[in-house]
C-alpha positions as CSV (number, residue, x, y, z in Angstrom):
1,X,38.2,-45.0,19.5
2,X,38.5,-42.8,16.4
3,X,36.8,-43.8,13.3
4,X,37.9,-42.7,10.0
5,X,35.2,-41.3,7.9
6,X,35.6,-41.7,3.9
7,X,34.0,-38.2,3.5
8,X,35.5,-35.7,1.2
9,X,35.4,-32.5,3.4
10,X,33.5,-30.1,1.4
11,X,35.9,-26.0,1.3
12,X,34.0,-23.4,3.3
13,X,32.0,-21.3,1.2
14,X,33.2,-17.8,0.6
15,X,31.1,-14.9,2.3
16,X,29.9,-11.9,-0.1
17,X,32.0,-9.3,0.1
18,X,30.9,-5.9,1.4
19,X,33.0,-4.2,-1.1
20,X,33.3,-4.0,-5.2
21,X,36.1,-2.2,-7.4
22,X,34.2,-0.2,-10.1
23,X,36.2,1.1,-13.1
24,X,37.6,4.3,-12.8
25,X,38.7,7.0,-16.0
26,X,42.1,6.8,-16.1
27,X,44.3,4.7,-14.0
28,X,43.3,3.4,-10.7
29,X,39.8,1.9,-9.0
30,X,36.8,3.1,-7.6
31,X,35.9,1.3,-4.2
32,X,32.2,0.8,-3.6
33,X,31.8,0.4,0.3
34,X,28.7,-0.6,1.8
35,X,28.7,0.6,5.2
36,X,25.9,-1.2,7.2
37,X,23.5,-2.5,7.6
38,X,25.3,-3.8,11.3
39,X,27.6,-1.1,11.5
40,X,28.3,0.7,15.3
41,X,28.2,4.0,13.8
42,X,25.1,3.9,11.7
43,X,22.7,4.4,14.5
44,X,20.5,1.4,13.6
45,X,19.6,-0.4,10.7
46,X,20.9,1.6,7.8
47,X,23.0,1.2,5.2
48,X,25.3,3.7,3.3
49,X,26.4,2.5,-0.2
50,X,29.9,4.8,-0.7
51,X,31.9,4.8,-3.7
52,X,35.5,5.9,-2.5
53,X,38.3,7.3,-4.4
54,X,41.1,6.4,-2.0
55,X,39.6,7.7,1.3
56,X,37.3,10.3,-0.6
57,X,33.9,9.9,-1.1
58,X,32.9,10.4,-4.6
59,X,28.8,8.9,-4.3
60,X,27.3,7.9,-1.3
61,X,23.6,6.3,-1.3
62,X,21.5,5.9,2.1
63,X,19.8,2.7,2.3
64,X,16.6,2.3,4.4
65,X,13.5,0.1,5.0
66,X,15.5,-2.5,7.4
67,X,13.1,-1.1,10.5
68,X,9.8,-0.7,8.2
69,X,7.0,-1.7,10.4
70,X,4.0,-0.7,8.4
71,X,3.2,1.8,10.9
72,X,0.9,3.8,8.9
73,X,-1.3,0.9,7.6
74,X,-1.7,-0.1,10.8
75,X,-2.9,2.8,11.9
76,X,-5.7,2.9,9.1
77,X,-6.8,-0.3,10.3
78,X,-7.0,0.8,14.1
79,X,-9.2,3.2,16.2
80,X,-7.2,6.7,16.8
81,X,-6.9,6.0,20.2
82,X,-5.3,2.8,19.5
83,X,-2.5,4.7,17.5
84,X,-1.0,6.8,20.3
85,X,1.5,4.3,21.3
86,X,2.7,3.3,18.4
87,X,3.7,6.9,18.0
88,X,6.0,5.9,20.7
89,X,7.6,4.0,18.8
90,X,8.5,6.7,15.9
91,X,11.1,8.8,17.5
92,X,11.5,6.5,20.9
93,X,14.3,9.0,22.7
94,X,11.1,11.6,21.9
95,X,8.0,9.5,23.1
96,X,6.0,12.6,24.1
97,X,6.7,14.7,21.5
98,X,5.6,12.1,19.3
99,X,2.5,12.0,21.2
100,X,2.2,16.0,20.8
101,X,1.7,16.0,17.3
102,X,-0.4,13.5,16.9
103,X,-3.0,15.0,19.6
104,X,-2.5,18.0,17.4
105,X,-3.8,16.7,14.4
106,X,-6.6,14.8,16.3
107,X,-7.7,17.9,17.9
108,X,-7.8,19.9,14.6
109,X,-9.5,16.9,13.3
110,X,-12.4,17.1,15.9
111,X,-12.3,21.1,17.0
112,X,-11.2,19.6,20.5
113,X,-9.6,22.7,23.1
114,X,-7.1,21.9,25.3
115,X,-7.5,23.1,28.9
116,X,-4.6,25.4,29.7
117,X,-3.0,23.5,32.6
118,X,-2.5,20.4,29.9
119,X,-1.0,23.2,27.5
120,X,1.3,23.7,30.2
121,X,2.1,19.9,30.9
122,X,2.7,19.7,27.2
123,X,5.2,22.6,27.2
124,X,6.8,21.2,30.1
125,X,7.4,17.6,29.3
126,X,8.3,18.6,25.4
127,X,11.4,20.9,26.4
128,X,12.4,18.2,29.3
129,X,12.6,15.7,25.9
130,X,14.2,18.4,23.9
131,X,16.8,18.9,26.6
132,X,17.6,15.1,27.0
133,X,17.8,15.0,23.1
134,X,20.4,17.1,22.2
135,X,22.3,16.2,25.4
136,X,22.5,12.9,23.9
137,X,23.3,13.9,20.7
138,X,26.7,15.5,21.3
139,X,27.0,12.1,23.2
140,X,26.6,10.5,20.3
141,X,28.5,12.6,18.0
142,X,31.9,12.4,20.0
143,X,31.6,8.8,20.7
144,X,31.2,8.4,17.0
145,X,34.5,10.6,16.7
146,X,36.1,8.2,18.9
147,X,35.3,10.0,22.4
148,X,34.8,6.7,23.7
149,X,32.5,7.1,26.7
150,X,32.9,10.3,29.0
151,X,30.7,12.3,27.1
152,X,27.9,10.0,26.8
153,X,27.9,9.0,30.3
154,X,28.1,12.9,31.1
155,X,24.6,13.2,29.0
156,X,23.0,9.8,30.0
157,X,23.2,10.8,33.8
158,X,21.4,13.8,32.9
159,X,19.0,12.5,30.9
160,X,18.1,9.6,33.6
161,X,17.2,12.6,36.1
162,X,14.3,13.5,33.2
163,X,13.5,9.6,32.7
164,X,12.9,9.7,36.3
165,X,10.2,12.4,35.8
166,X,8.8,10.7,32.8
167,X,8.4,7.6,34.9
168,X,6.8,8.9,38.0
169,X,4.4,10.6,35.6
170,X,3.4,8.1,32.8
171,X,5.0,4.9,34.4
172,X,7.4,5.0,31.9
173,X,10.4,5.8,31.1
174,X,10.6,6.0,27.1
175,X,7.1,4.5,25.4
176,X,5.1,7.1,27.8
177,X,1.8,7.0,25.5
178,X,1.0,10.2,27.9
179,X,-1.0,12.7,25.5
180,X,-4.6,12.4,24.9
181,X,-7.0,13.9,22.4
182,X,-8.1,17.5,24.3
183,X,-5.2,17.2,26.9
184,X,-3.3,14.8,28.8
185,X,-3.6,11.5,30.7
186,X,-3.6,11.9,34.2
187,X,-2.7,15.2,36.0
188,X,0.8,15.7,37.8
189,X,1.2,13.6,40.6
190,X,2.4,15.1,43.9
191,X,6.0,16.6,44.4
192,X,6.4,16.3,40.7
193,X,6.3,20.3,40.2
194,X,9.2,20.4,42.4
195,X,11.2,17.8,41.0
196,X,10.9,19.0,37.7
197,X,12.5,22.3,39.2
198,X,15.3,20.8,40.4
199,X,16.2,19.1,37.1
200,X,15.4,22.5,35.5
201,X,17.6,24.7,37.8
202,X,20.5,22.4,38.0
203,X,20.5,22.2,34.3
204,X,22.6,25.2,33.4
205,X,25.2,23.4,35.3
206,X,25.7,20.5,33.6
207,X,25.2,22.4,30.4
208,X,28.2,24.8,31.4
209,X,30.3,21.5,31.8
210,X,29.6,19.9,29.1
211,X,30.4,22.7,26.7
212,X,32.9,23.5,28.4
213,X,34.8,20.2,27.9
214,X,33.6,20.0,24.5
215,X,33.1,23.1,22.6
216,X,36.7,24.5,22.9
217,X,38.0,20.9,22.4
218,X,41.1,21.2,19.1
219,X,40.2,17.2,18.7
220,X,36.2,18.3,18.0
221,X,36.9,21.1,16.2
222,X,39.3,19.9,14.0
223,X,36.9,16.9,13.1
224,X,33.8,18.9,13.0
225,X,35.0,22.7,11.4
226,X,34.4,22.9,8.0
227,X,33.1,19.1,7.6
228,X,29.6,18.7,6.1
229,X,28.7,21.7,4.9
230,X,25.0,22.4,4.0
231,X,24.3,25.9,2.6
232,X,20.8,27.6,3.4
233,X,19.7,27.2,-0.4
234,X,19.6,23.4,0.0
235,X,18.5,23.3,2.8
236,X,15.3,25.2,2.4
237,X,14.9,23.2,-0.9
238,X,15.5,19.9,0.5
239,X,12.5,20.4,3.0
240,X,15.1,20.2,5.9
241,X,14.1,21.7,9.4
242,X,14.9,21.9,13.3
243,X,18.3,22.4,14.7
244,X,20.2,21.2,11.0
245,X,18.2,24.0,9.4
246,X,18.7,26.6,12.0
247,X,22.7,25.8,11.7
248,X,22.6,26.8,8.4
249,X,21.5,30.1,9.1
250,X,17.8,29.3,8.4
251,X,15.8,31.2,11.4
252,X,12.5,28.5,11.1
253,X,11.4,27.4,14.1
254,X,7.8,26.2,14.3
255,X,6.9,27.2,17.7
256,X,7.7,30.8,16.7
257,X,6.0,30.4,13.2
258,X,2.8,28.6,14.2
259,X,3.1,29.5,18.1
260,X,1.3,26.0,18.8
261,X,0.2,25.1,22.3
262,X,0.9,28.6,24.3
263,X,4.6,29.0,23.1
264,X,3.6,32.7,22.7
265,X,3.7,33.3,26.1
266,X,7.3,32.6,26.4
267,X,10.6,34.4,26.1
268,X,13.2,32.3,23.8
269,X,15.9,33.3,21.3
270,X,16.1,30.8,18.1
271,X,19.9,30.2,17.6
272,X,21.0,29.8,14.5
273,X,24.5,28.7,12.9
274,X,27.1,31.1,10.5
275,X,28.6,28.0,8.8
276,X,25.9,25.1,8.3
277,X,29.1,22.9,9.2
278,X,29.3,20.0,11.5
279,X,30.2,22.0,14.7
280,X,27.4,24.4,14.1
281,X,25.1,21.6,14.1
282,X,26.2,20.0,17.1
283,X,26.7,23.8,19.1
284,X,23.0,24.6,18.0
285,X,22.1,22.3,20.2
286,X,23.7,23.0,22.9
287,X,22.4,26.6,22.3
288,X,18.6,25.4,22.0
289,X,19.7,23.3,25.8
290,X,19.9,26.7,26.7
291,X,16.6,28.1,25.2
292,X,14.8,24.9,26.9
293,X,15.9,25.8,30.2
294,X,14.5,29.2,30.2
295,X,10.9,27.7,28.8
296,X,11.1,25.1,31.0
297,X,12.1,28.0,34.4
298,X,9.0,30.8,32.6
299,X,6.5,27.6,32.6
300,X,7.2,25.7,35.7
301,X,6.9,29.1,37.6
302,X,3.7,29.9,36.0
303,X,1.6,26.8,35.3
304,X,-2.5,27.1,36.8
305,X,-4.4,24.6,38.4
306,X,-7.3,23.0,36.5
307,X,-8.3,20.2,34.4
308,X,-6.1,18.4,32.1
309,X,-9.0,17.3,29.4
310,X,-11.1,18.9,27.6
311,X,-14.5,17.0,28.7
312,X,-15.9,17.2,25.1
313,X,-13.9,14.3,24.7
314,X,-14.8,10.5,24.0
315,X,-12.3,8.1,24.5
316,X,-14.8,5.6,23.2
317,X,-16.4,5.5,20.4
318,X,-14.5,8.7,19.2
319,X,-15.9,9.3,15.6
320,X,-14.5,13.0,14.4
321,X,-16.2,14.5,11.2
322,X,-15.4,14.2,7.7
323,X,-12.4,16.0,6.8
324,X,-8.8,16.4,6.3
325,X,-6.3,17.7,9.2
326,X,-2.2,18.1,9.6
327,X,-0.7,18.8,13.2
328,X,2.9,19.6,13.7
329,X,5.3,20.6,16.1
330,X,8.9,21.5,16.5
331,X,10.5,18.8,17.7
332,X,13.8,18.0,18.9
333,X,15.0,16.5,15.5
334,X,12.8,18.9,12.5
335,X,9.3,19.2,12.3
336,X,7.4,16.3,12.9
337,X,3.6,15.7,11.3
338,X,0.9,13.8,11.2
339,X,-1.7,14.2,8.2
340,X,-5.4,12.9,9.1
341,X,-8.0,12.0,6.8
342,X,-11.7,11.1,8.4
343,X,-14.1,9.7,6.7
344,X,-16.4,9.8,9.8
345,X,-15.7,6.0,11.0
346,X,-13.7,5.1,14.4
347,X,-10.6,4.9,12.1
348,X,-8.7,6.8,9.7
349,X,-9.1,6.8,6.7
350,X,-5.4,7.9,5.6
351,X,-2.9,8.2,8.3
352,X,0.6,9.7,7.3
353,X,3.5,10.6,9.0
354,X,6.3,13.3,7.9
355,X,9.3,12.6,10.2
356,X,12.4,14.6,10.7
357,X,15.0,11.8,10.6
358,X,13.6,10.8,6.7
359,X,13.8,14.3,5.4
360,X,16.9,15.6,6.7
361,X,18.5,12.0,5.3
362,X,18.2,13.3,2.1
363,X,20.8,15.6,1.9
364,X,23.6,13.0,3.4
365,X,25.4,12.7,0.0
366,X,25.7,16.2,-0.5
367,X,27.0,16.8,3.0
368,X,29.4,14.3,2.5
369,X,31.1,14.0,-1.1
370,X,34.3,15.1,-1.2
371,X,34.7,14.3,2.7
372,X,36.9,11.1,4.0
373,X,35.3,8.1,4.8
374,X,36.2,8.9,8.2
375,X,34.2,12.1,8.1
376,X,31.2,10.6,7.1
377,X,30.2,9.0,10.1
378,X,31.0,12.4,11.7
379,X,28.3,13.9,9.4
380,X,25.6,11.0,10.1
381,X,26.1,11.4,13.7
382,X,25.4,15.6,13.3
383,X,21.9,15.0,11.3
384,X,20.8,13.1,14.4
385,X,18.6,9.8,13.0
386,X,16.2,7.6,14.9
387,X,15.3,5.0,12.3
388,X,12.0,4.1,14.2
389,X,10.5,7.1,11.8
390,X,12.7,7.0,9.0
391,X,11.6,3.5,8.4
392,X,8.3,3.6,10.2
């Protein structure tokens, strides 16, 4: 039986637009666009505010602080062991990289060596990351193009052959929390040595197939050539590093500059880019896949037995001296730091972080005014975000 009710239905309310007309000199409209924060090409939580005239992009504004955990303040109130996963959790596609600097900074902190054969390890598992990285990157970048799948998959198989190292080392595949202050976690586990030289020598491979169904493609090019330009001069003023630096013709590369670890022992070209376009960006990397290879070939060949801790150092109750310290390393995104204060207690007294993804950011208006709409996601997909440390 159906019972009429004498309710008025009350209209649906009316969603806020994502969109305003602004006035425009002269005849026409501005259209103010937020792209984000829930949008598939944004990789994350991130907003772009662009004003458009037609389809070109006359002000674009990034928007962040969706993925702020308070990462730093909880470090201050934590023990600097405590801290080392949640530098996971920064960069997560670059867990042990993450973990790199960090120990850096600890270890300048406390005047802690590291024994050579955890140098090694370090080396070893930083160029494996970098290698899965970039692979994933030019993923990225032509599935934000439209590429829809091939190319991705192409990269992800790769990189599960180096997740299956990660894992049978740290028992993890992404948040490995590996690296310790004065050297490493655990030593290699048997047979690991010669998996890692498998991945290693059938590398090249997959790196000649992937470039060569992307590099020469007319669909890439066309979409990439030209698009996003970032000249040297702003990008040496705008504090911008790693491969988006190096495409613009910048030659920086912090394990040549500060030769951290034992990088000085091994023989690596730094590419760098004629354009400081979108293609250079993404060809840099596959050029740096390159360079990885033969660090990874010159260290697997060479690495000595040993220990992989510095015994000087306390787990517990680790209380390093009064003082100040910044580590950093060249990783796969820019240079990545962290800046300790001590003031002698089991925690720190200032903990900061200087990520990649934050700094290169910056210049995403510049890249991108006077592009189409369409080519903007194009030039967020070549700076190559994570916004686990843009936000932090």
């Amino acid at each position: 039986m159906h019972m009429q009710s004498d309710a008025v239905p009350q209209p649906i309310a009316a969603t806020t637009a994502n969109y305003e007309l602004l006035p425009k000199d002269g005849d026409g409209e501005y259209l103010e666009v937020a792209m984000g924060p829930h949008h598939p090409s944004t990789h994350g939580v991130f907003r772009m505010d662009v004003v458009l005239d037609g389809e070109r992009v006359v002000k674009l504004k990034p928007v962040f602080g969706y993925l702020h955990r308070n990462h730093e303040k909880i470090a201050e109130g934590t023990s600097y062991l405590a801290s080392m996963p949640y530098t996971d959790r920064l960069d997560y596609f670059c867990s042990l990289t993450n973990n790199w600097a960090y120990a850096l900074a600890v270890e300048k902190l406390a005047g802690l060596q590291v024994p050579e054969r955890a140098e090694y390890i370090r080396i070893i598992t930083a160029e494996f990351t970098r290698l899965q990285n970039h692979a994933c990157l030019a993923g990225f970048l032509t599935q934000d193009m439209g590429a829809s799948g091939t190319p991705l998959m192409y990269a992800f198989r790769e990189r599960e052959k180096i997740l299956d190292l990660f894992e049978s080392l740290t028992g993890a595949r992404m948040m490995c929390n590996y690296m310790r202050f004065g050297g490493c976690r655990c030593d290699l586990p048997a047979g690991w040595l010669e998996q890692a030289r498998k991945v290693a020598d059938d590398a090249p491979r997959f790196i000649d197939e992937f470039e060569n169904l992307l590099a020469g493609n007319e669909i890439l090019m066309a979409r990439t050539q030209g698009i996003g330009k970032l000249n040297a001069e702003l990008a040496i003023n705008a504090g911008i590093t790693g491969p988006m630096l190096r495409a613009s013709g910048v030659n920086y590369d912090l394990r040549k500059v500060d030769k951290y670890g034992i990088y000085d022992r091994f023989q690596f070209k730094v590419p760098l880019g004629d354009h400081g376009d979108t293609y250079d960006r993404y060809y840099i990397r596959v050029l740096e896949m390159r360079e990885s290879v033969k660090i990874l070939k010159q260290a697997l060949a060479t690495i000595s037995e040993g220990p992989v801790i510095d015994p000087k150092a306390k787990l517990r109750g680790f209380r390093p001296k009064v003082g100040e310290a910044y580590g950093r390393i060249e990783a796969p995104k820019g240079e990545l730091g962290f800046y300790l204060i001590s003031d002698g207690g089991p925690n720190p007294y200032r903990y900061r972080v200087r990520p990649p993804s934050l700094i290169n950011l910056t210049v995403l208006e510049d890249m991108c005014v006077g592009q189409t709409i369409a080519d903007v996601v194009v030039v967020l997909g070549s700076v190559d975000i994570v916004l686990g440390e843009v936000d932090r």
